[in-house]
DRENLO-589494 format. One record per residue (C-alpha): y, x, z. Coordinates in steps of 0.5 Angstrom, whole numbers, padded with zeros to 4 digits, always signed. Each point is the difference from the previous one (the first is absolute). Example, Ala and Ser with C-alpha at 12.3 -4.5 7.8 and 13.67 -1.06 7.14 Angstrom:
-0009+0025+0016 +0007+0002-0002 
//
This chain:
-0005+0018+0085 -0002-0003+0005 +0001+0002+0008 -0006+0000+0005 +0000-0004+0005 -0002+0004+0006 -0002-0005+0005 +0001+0006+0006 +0003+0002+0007 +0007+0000-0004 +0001-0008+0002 +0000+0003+0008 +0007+0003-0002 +0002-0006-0004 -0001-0004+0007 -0004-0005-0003 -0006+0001+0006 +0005-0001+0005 -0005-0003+0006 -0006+0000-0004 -0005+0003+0003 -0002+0008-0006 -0006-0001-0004 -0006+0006+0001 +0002+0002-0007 +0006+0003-0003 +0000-0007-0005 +0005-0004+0005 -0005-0007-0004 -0005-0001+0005 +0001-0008+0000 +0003-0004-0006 +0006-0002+0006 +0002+0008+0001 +0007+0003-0003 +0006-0002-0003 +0002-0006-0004 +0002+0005-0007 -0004-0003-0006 +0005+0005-0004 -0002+0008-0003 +0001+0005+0005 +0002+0006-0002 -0005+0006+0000 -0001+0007-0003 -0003+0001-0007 -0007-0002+0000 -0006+0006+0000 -0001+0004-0007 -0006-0003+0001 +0002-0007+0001 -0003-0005-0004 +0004-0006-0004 -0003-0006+0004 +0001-0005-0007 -0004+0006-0005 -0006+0000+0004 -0006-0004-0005 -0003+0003-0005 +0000-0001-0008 -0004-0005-0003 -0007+0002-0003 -0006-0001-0001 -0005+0002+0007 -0005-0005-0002 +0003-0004+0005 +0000-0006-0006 -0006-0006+0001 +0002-0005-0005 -0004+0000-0007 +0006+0003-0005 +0000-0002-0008 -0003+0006-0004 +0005+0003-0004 -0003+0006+0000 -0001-0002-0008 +0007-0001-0002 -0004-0006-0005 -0001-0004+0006 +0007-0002+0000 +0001-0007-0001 +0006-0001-0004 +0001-0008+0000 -0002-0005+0005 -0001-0009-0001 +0003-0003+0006 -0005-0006+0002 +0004-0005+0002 +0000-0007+0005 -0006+0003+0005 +0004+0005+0005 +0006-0004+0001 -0003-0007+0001 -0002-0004+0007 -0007-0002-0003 -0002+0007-0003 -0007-0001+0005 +0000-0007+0000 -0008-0002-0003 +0003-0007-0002 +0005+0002-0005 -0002-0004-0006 +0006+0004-0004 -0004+0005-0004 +0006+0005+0001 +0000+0000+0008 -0004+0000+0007 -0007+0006+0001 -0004-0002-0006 +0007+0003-0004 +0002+0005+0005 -0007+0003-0001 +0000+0000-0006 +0007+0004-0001 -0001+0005+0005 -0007+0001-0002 +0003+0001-0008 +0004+0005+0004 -0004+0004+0004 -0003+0001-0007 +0004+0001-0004 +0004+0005+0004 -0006+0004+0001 -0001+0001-0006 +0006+0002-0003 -0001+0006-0004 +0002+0005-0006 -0003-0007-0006 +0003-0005+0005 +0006+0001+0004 +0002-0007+0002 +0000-0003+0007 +0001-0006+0004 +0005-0002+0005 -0001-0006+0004 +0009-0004+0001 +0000+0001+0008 +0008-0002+0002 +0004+0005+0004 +0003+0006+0000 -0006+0005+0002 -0003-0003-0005 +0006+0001-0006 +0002+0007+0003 -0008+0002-0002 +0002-0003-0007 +0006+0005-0001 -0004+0005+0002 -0005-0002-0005 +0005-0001-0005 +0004+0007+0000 -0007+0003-0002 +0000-0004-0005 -0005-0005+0001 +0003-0006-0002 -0001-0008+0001 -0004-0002-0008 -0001-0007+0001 +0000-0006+0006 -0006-0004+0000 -0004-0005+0005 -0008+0002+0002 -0004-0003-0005 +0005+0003-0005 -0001+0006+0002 -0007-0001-0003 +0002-0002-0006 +0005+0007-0001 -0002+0003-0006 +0001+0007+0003 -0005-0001+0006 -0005-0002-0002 -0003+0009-0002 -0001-0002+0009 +0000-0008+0001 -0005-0003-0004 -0005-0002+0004 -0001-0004+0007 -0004-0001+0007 +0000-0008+0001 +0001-0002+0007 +0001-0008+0003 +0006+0001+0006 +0001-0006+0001 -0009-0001+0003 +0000+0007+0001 +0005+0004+0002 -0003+0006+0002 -0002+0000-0008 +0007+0003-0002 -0001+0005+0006 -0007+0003-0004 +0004+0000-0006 +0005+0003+0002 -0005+0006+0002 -0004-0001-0006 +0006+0000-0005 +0001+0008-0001 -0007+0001+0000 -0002-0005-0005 +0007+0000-0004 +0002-0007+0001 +0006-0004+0002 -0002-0005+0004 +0000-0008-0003 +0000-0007+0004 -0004-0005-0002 +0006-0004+0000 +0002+0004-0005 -0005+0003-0005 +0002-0005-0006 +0007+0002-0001 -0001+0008+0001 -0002+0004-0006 -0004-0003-0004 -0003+0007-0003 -0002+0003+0008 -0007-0001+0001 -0003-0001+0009 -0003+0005+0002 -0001-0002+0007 -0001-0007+0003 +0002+0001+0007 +0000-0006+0002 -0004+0000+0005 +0001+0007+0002 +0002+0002+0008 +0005+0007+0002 -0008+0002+0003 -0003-0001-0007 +0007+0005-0002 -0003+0005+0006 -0007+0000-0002 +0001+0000-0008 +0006+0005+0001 +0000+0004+0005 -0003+0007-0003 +0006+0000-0005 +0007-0003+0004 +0005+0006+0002 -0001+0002+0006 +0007+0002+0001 +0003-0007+0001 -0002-0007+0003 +0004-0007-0002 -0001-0005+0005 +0003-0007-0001 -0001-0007+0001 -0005-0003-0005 +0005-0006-0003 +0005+0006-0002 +0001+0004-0006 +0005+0006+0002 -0002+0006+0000 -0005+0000-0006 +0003+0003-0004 +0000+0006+0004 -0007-0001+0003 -0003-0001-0008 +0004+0006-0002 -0003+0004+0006 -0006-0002+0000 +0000-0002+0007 -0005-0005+0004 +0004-0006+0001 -0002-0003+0006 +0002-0007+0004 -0001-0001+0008 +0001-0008+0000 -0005-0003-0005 +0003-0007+0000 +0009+0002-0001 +0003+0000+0007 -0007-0002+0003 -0004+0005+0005 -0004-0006+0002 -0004-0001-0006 -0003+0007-0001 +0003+0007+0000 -0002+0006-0004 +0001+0004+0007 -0005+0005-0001 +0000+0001-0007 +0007+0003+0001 -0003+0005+0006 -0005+0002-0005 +0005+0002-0006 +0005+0002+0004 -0006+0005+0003 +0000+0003-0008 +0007+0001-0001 +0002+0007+0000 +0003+0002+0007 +0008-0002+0000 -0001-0004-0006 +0006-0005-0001 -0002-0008+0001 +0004-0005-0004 +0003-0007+0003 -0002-0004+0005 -0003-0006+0002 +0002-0007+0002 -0002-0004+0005 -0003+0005+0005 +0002+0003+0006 +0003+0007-0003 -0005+0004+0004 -0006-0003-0002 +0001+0004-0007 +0006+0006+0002 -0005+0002+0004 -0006+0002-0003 +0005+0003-0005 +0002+0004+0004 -0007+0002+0004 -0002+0002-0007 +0005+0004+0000 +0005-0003-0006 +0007-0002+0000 +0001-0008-0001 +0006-0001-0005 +0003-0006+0001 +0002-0002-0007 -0003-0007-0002 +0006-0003-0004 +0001+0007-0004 +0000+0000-0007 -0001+0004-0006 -0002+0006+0005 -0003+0003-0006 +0007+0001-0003 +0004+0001+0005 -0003+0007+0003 +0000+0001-0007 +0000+0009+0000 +0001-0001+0008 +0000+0007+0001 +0005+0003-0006 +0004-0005+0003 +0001+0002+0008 +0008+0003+0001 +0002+0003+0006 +0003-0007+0001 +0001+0001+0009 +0000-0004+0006 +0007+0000+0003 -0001+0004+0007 +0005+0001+0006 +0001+0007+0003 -0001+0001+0007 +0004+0004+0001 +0006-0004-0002 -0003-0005+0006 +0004+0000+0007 -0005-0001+0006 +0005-0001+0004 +0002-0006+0002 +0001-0002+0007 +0001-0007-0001 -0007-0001-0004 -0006+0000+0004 -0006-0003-0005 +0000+0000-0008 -0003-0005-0005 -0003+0000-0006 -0002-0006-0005 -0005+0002-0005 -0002-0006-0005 -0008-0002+0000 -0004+0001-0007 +0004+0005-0004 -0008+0002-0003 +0000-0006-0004 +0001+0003-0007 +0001-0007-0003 +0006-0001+0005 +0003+0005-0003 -0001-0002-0008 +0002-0008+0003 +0004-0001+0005 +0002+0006+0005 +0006+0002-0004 +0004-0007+0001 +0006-0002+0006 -0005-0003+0005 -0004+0008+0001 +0002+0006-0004 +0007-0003-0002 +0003-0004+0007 +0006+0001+0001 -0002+0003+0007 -0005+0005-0001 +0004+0005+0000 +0004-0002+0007 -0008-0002+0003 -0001+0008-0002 -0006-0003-0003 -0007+0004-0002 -0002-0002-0006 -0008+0000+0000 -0002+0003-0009 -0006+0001-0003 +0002+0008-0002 -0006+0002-0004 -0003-0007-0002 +0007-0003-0003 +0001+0008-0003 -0006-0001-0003 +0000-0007-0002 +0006-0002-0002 +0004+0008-0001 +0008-0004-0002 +0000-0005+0006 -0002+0006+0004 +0006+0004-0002 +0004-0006+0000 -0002-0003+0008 +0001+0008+0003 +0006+0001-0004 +0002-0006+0003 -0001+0001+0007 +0006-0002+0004 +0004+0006+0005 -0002-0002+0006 -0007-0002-0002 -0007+0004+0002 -0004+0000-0005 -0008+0000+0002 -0006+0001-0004 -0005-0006+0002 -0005+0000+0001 -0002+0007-0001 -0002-0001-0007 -0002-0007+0001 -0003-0005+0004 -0005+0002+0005 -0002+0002+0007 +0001+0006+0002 -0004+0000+0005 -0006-0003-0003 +0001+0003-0006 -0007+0004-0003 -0003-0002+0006 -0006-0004-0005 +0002+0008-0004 +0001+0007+0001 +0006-0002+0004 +0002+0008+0000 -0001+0001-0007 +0003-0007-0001 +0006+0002+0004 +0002+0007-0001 +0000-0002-0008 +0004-0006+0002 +0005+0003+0005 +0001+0007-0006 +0002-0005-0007 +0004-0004+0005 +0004+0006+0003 +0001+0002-0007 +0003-0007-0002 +0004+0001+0005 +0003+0005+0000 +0002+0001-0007 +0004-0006+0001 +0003+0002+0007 -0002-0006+0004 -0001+0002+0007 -0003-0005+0004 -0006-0003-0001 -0003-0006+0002 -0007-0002+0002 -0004-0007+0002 -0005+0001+0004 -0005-0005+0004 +0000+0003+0007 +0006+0004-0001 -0001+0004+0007 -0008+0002-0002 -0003+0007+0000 -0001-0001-0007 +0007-0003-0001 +0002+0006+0002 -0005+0004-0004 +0003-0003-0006 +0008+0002+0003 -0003+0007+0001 -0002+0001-0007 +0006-0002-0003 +0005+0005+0003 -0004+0005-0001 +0000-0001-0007 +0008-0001-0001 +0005+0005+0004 +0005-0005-0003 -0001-0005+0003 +0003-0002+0006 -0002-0006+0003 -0006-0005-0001 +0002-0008+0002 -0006-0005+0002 -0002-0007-0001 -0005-0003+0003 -0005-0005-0002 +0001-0004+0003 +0005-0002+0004 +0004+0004-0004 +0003+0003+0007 -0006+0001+0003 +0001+0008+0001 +0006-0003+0005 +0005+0006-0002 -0005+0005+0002 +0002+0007-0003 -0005+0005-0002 +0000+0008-0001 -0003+0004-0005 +0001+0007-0003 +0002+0003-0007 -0002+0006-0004 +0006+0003+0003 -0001-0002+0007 +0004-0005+0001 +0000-0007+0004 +0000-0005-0005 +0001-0007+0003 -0004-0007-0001 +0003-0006+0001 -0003-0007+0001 +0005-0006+0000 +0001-0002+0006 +0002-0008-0002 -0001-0004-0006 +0005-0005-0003 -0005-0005-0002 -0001-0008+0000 -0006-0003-0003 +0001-0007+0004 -0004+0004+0005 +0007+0000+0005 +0002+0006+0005 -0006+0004+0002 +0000+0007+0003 +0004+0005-0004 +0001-0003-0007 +0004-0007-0001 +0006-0003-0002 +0007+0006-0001 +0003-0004+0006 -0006+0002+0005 -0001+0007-0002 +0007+0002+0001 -0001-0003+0007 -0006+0004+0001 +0004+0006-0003 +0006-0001+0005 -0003-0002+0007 -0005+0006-0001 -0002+0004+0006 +0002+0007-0004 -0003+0004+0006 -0007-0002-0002 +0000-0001-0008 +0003+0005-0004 +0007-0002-0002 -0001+0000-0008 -0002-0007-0003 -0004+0000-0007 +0000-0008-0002 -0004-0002-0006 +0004-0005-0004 -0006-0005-0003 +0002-0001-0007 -0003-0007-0001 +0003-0002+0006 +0005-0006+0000 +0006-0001+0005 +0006-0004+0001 +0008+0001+0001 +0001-0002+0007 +0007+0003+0000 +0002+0003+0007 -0005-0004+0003 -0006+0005+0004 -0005-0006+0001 -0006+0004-0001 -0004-0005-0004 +0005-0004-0005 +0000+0005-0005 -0008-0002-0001 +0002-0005-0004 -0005-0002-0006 +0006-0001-0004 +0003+0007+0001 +0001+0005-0006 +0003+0006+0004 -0005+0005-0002 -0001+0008+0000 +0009+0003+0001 +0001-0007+0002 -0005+0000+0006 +0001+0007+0002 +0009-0002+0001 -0002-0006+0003 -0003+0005+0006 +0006+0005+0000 +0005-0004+0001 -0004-0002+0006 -0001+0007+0002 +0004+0002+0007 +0006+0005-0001 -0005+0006+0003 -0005-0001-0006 +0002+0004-0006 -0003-0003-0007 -0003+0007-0005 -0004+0001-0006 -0008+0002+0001 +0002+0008-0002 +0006+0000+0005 -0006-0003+0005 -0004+0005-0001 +0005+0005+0002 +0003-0002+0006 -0008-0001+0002 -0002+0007-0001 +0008+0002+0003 -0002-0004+0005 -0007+0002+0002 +0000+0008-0003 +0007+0001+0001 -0001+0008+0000 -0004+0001-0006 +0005-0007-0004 +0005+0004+0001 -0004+0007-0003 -0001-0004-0006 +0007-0002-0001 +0003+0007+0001 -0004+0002-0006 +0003-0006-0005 +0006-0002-0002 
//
């Protein structure tokens, strides 16, 4: 059993205060340079009969309504697929939206075509057609969905490209008969497809490519010359009103989910990458205005600043997902919610911490920027620049993860990514269910309901995986209504013992200011915003955020009699710097060529630090501020845990 660590008077008569001035409280912690060196247990008496195990504090995995992703209706044991087609040639390949491919197998007018067949044929899967549609996506998210789909004897029954699925014998009771669209003039033509597809029952068919489809499908739609406005006016009445798909016009992903769901699909730019040649501004803030309160909102739009869209998501109340290159959503949360295991984050139990060490006056935290994007997570988080570096654990780096949404989504690579999770490593949910802004968020909407529903579902999420930190962004970090947002989440889960904050932007624009807030127990719950910034978009230096050579300067030559001496740094994850070596020029590490990401960045900074600086993860912080801060009611919590 493990022995509590009572941070308490004892370590007068060990000497460890020798000519340091005694706290008011009986907790000799007062700042983070009070005490003794000892890093190891101390022996102390059995804890309390009611002392709690500190590691068995979350609850079992259920189903508290918390859940906001569509689920396959498997209520009718029938509508289980048995086999699948694998569409090949289109995920996999560098042209899959090119509009100038003159090959038959690839570019948008494929891409459409073969995530439309499967949106539909996935949709109808029932007790007379039990086939479904896999799209070849490389990676190994993608190949542990397949396990799992495999062990439930849904197996692979044929390879094929796009127009082949069309000639498939087996499915053509759902795929016999299309909507024509010209992507190549009219782009937002394939967008009015896409929400047209489920309603009419109809793939979607290029112009390029009518003559080699199945000669047998009769059109049932020219939408040639159809805008995402004509989608709105002409469906807006039968759309699901439980989800959204945004995503640039010249793009096939996600179509499959958005057509299996009946989700309006929605373009911001209406020329690819091109705000200037006409936007759909403000026909996103009326659907978004429609959606359900704290309806998810898949993807992400391109060539625009991010707060043009995420922030009217946010103001109406939703929750961005960014997902743009994920594929075949409509398999990989198959049966989500049976599949929920009480997989959990790893934690450290604060009363295995010594908050004594003289030697240490300030802390430092790095905790990597994005960890909300769910496509990431399928693609390229888990690989040796980010989750994998081999310095992740030494920079005690804090892993932003999309708990709710990738447990949703993708429940395999979930469980593989927590039960990854390195020892010294945070695990942070980011950004409280998605990307938004907590302080806009319903302020277009009911703000109260939105929040208070949100704040419930996500408490939920969070517990029953044992994260304990969570991590928010906000547009003015210190604002009323930030704090509105703070207020609401801690009332809602006891377990949670921190909130870290980002600002958009700067990132670091909250300055490391700490903000309280009571629990339902009635205790003191920290938020922390980033004080610094590890980031470099050629902008060079400025204010609190830069190169890992100028933060750890900033952090050494700070002024701890007028800044509190804990340092949250927020690690840009697409920002590139070089290996200097021993070199402390603050501005070479901005080379174009660097390719020092993510751990990396945030060790070229530690290995700066001076000796007085002590690097520790997000939970550990967060302690040592509540120690620090509430030193008397920390060690109240301490004494009832073990």
């Amino acid at each position: 059993m493990r022995k509590i660590i009572y941070v308490l008077s004892v370590f007068l008569a060990l000497g460890m205060l020798a000519g340091c001035e005694e706290p008011e409280s009986n907790v000799i912690i007062s700042k983070p340079g009070t005490g003794g060196e000892s890093g190891g247990e101390t022996e102390k008496p059995e804890p309390p009969a009611d002392a709690e195990p500190y590691d068995d504090i979350y609850d079992q995995v259920a189903d508290k309504g918390q859940y906001w992703m569509p689920s396959w209706d498997l209520s009718v044991k029938e509508n289980i697929p048995t086999r699948y087609f694998c569409c090949v040639d289109i995920a996999n390949h560098g042209a899959k939206n090119s509009i100038t491919e003159t090959d038959h197998k690839y570019g948008l007018q494929a891409h459409l075509l073969a995530q439309s067949v499967a949106g539909l044929v996935n949709a109808n899967v029932s007790k007379t057609f039990q086939t479904a549609v896999w799209q070849e996506k490389a990676g190994a998210a993608y190949e542990k969905a397949l396990q799992y789909l495999h062990g439930q004897g849904i197996t692979e029954f044929g390879r094929c490209n796009a127009i082949e699925l069309t000639q498939k014998t087996e499915l053509q009771p759902v795929i016999n008969q299309y909507i024509l669209v010209d992507v190549k003039s009219n782009p937002e033509s394939g967008v009015y497809a896409a929400v047209a597809s489920p309603h009419l029952n109809a793939y979607i068919v290029d112009v390029r490519d009518v003559d080699v489809i199945n000669k047998d499908h009769k059109m049932v739609l020219d939408a040639r010359n159809k805008s995402t406005q004509d989608a709105w006016d002409e469906y807006k009445d039968k759309v699901n009103r439980k989800g959204l798909v945004v995503m640039p016009v010249q793009t096939g992903e996600l179509r499959d989910w958005a057509i299996m769901n009946k989700f309006f699909v929605i373009n911001l730019n209406k020329v690819q990458g091109d705000p200037n040649k006409g936007q759909n501004a403000g026909l996103l803030r009326e659907v978004l205005a429609s959606l359900e309160p704290n309806s998810p909102v898949f993807g992400w739009e391109s060539g625009v600043a991010e707060d043009v869209f995420v922030e009217q998501v946010s103001n109406y109340g939703h929750m961005m997902v960014p997902c743009d290159w994920f594929y075949n959503a409509t398999l990989t949360s198959y049966n989500y919610k049976e599949r929920q295991t009480s997989v959990l984050a790893k934690v450290k139990n604060p009363t295995e911490l010594n908050f004594n060490l003289s030697s240490i006056d300030r802390y430092v935290s790095f905790y990597l920027s994005d960890g909300d994007n769910v496509q990431w997570m399928m693609n390229d988080f888990d690989n040796e620049k980010y989750y994998n570096h081999p310095d992740a654990n030494e920079t005690r780096m804090g892993f932003g993860m999309p708990f709710p949404n990738l447990s949703m989504m993708a429940p395999s690579q979930f469980e593989y990514l927590v039960n990854k999770q390195g020892e010294q490593n945070t695990l942070v949910e980011t950004f409280g269910g998605g990307y938004y802004y907590a302080d806009g968020f319903g302020s277009a909407a009911n703000r109260s309901e939105c929040l208070k529903k949100l704040a419930a579902n996500l408490a939920s999420h969070m517990r029953q995986h044992r994260v304990k930190i969570l991590g928010l962004m906000a547009m003015d970090a210190r604002s009323d209504v930030a704090k509105e947002a703070y207020a609401e989440y801690i009332a809602a889960n006891d377990q949670l013992e921190g909130i870290v904050v980002i600002q958009y932007a700067p990132y670091a624009g909250g300055e490391g200011e700490i903000m309280w807030f009571r629990n339902s127990k009635g205790y003191n719950i920290p938020v922390v915003t980033a004080k610094y910034a590890i980031w470099d978009h050629g902008t060079g230096n400025s204010g609190r955020q830069g190169t890992p050579a100028y933060v750890a300067n900033l952090i050494n030559t700070e002024d701890i009699a007028n800044t509190n001496p804990f340092s949250l740094v927020s690690v840009h994850a697409w920002s590139n710097f070089a290996d200097i070596g021993e070199s402390d020029d603050q501005g070479a590490e901005a080379a174009a060529d660097g390719d020092v990401v993510g751990p990396g960045a945030a060790k070229q900074c530690k290995k700066r630090l001076n000796e007085n600086v002590r690097v520790v993860n997000v939970q550990e912080l967060i302690w040592r501020v509540r120690m620090f801060y509430e030193p008397e009611e920390t060690q109240e919590i301490l004494s009832k845990l073990y």
